[in-house]
N, C-alpha and C positions, 0 to 999 in steps of 0.2 A: 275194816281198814278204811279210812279217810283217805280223803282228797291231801292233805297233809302230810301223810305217810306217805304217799304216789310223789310228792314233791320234796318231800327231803330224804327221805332212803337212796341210797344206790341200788347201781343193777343188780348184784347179788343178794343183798337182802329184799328188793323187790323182786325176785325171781322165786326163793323164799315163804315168803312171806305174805305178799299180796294177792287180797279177795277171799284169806278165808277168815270165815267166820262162825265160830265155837256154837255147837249145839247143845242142848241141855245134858248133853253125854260127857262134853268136854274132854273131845277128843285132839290129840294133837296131832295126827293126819288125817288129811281133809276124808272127809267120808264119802264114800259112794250109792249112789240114792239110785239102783236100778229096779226105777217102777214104772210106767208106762203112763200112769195119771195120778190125778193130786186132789184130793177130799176138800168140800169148800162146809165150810161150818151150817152154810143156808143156802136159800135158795139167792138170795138177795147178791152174796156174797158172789158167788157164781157169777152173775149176772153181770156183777162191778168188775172182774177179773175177764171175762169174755170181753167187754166192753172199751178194756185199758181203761176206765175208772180207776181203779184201783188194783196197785201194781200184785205180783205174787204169779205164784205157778199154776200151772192150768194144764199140762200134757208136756211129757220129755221129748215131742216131736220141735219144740221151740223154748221151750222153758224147763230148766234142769239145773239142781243147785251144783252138781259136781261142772256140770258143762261150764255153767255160771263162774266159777271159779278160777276156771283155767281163759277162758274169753277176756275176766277182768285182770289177771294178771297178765297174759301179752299182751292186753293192750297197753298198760304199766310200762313194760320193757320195751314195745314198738313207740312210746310216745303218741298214743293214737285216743282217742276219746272215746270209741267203741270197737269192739271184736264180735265178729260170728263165728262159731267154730260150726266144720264142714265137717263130713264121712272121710274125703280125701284131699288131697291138693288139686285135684281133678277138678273137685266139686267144687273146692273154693272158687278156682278161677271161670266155669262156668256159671257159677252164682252172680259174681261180677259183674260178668256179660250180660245176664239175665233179667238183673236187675236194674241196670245202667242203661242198657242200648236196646235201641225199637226198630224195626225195617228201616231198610234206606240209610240208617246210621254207617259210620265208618269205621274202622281201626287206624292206626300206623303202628304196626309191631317189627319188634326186632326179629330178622332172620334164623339168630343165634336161640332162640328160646328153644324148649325141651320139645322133642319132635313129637307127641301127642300132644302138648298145645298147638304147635299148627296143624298137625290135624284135630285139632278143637276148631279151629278158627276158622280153616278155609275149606273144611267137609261139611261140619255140621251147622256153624252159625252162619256158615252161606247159604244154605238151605232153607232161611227165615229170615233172608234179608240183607244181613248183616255184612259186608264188604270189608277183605283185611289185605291190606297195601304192607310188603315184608322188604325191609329195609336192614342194612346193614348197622348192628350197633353202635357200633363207634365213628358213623359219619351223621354230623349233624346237618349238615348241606342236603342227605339224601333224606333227614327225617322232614325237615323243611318243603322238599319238593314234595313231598306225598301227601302234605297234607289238601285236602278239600274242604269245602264248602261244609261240606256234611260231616267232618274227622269229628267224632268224638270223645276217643278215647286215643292216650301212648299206651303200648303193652310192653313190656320189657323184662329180662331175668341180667340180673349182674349180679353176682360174676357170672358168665355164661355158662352150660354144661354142652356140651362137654370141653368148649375150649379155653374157659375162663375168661376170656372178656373184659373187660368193661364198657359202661356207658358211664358217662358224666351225669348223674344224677341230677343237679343244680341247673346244669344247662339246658336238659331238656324237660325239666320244672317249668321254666321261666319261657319256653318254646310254647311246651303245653298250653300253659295259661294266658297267653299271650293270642290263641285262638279258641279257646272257650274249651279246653280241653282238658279229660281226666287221664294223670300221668298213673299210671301200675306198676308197680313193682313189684315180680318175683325175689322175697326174698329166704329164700331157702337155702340157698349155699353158705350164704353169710349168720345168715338168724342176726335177730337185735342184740345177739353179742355183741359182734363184729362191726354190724354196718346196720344205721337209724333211716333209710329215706323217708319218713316222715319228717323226719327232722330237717333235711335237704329239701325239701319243697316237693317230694311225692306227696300224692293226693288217699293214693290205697295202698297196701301191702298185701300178699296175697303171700299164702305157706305149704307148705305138704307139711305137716307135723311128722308124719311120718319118717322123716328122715331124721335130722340132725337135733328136733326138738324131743323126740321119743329115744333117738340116741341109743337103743338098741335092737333095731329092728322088730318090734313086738306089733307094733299094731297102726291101721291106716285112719289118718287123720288130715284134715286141712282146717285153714281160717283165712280170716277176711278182717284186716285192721287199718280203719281209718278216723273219719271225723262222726257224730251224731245223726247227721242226713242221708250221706250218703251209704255210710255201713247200718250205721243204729237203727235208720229207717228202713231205707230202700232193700240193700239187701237182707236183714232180719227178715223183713216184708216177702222175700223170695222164700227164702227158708223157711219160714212159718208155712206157705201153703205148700211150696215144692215137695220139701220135706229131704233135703242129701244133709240131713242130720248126722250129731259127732254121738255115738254112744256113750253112756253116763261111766261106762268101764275104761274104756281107748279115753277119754279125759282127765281120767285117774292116772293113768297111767302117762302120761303126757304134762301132767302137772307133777309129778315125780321126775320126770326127765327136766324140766324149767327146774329143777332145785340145783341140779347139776349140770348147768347148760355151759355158766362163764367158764366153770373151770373145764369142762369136756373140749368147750371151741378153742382155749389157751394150748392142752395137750394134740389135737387134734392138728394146730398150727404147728405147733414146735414138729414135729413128728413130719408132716408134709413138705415144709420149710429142707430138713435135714435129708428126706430121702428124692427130693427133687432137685438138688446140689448135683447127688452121686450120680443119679441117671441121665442128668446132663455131661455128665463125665465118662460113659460108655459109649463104646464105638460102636454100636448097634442101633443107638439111637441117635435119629436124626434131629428132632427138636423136641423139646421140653414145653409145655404151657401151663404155666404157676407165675400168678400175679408178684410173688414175695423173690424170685426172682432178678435182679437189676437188668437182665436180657430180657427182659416182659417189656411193649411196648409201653404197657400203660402202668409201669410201676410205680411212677410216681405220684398216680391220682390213686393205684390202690392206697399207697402210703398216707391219699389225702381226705380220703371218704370212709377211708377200714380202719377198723383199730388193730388187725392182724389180717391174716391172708387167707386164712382157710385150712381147710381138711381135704382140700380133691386137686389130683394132679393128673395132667393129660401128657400123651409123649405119641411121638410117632417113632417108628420103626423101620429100619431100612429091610424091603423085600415085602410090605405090603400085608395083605390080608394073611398069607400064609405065616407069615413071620411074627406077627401079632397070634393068630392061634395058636402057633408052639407053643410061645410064651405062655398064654394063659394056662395054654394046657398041662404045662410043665411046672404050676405050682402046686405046694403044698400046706401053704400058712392060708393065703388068700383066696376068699370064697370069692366063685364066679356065679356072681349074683348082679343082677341090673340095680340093684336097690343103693343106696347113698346114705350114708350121715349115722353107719352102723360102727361099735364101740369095736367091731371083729371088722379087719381091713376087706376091702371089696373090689373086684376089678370084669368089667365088662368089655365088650369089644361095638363100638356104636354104633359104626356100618352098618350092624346084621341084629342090633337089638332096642337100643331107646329110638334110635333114629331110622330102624332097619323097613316102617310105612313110608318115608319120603323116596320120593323118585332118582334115583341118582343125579338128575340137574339140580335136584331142591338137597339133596346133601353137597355136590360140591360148591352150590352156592353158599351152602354154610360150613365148609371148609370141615365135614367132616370123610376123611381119606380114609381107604383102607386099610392103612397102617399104622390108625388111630387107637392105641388102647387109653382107658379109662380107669385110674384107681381113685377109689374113696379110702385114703387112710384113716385105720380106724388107733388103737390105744395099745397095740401090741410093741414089745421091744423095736424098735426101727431096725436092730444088727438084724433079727429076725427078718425082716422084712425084705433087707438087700440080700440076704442069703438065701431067699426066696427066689425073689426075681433075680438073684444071677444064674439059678437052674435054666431059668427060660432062656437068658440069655447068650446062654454058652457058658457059661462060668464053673464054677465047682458045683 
């Protein structure tokens, strides 16, 4: 596929479409190459390929034509110039870091991000140096004051998990850059369905495949999509020696989930959209957090960065921890599973599980309450779904 193709196809058919390329087999789905290493005709040739002389494969610890595949197609759909793909989202975002920032360096991250990124940030990459200032998403005034002398990286997730959030992507692009800074963006709630921050003036994009881009809970992956230097080199450069490589299988599998992503993220909205209405309309709950909502503070920047709203709906519950376990526990459609972005609906309880490492002052600073539960709507009837949670909630 050409440079060509990448500019005049749409997102569906570059979802599709792009990065494969037909083997002497001629096959029509992309193949999967799981081999550990790669035969060089000479010795010469070898030589040329260790050397970056001369491009081709050399070990599936950095170089893999299935990996290869799925790398050059998100990065197609993120609008990015190069893709790494990771073992997790885990890895991606520590690859980032890794490759990016040296002692002494700084962060300014959002509050809101997924509670093993902070403790990614302020356990482990504190331990090597690295200094992370947690500010509130949606105040630009407080990303402003945090930064230093030494800031040099924004770390961000919009929409937030679990309360959905936003940050103004644009504005703190133009914040970042304005101090020699690289802006991050988590984007995994949204995928480049939904929502492009490279195109907004993000610098990386950072993913869990695992969730909403595999789309059926099969298998753990992440990636890393930006420009030529600082993905294509720097982190590549991480990955090659570190080694939190994507298996040549989980990117098969992952590149089967990209064929079905527009239309999964369209169902996945409509469905969130409809069952986030009703639960705002139960006397048991106390508030509703879904962007696609007109009672979301920030719905109208979702309406102006998203092409839709999502698949994840948060709500709180009147009575706390215990009235949020009923609930869960009183389903029967909805798996209670911490996982996200699965075709089968999902719902966790955050206090005591994504978020259940932070301190209770580091969760109510990020406004995660007791009474918080957590669904990832997956592809199931919706009537289904409220006739589910009205067990929990007293209902029939």
């Amino acid at each position: 596929m050409s440079q060509s193709d990448r500019e005049q196809w749409r997102f569906d058919t570059l979802a599709v479409r792009f990065g494969q390329t037909h083997t002497g087999e001629a096959e029509q789905s992309e193949p999967i190459f799981p081999t550990s290493s790669f035969v060089f005709a000479s010795a010469a040739e070898a030589a040329a390929r260790f050397s970056g002389e001369s491009p081709g494969n050399i070990y599936s610890r950095f170089t893999n034509p299935t990996v290869r595949i799925f790398e050059q197609r998100l990065a197609a759909l993120e609008g990015g110039e190069a893709c790494v793909a990771t073992a997790s989202g885990m890895a991606a975002i520590l690859s980032t870091c890794m490759a990016l920032l040296k002692a002494g360096d700084h962060i300014v991250a959002s509050r809101s991000i997924f509670g093993t990124s902070v403790v990614l940030l302020r356990n482990y990459l504190g331990r090597f140096g690295v200094d992370t200032s947690f500010v509130p998403l949606a105040d630009v005034d407080q990303w402003k004051r945090a930064i230093r002398g030494n800031t040099r990286m924004f770390f961000l997730e919009t929409p937030s998990n679990p309360l959905l959030e936003l940050a103004d992507i644009e504005v703190l692009a133009r914040l970042a850059h304005e101090h020699d800074c690289l802006l991050v963006v988590d984007n995994c709630i949204c995928t480049p369905a939904l929502q492009q921050p490279l195109l907004l003036g993000a610098d990386i994009v950072v993913h869990s495949a695992t969730k909403y881009i595999d789309g059926q809970g099969r298998c753990l992956g992440g990636a890393v999509v930006g420009d030529a230097e600082h993905v294509g080199k720097d982190v590549f450069g991480f990955i090659r020696t570190a080694g939190p490589s994507m298996s040549p299988f989980n990117a098969w599998v992952f590149l089967k989930g990209l064929e079905t992503l527009g239309l999964r993220m369209k169902a996945h909205s409509t469905r969130a959209a409809e069952l986030a209405r009703w639960l705002a309309e139960q006397p048991k709950v106390e508030r509703v957090f879904f962007p696609g909502l007109p009672s979301h503070a920030q719905h109208a920047l979702a309406q102006r960065q998203q092409s839709d709203f999502g698949g994840l709906i948060s709500f709180e519950l009147k009575g706390g921890r215990e009235a949020a376990w009923k609930l869960i526990d009183a389903l029967r459609v909805i798996s209670i599973t911490a996982n996200l972005g699965d075709a089968k609906s999902t719902v966790t309880h955050p206090a005591t599980t994504t978020h259940g490492r932070l301190t209770a002052e580091e969760r109510a600073e990020a406004g995660i309450r007791d009474g918080l539960v957590r669904i990832s709507v997956g592809l199931e009837d919706v009537e289904d779904l409220k006739q589910d949670l009205a067990l929990g909630l007293g209902g029939r």
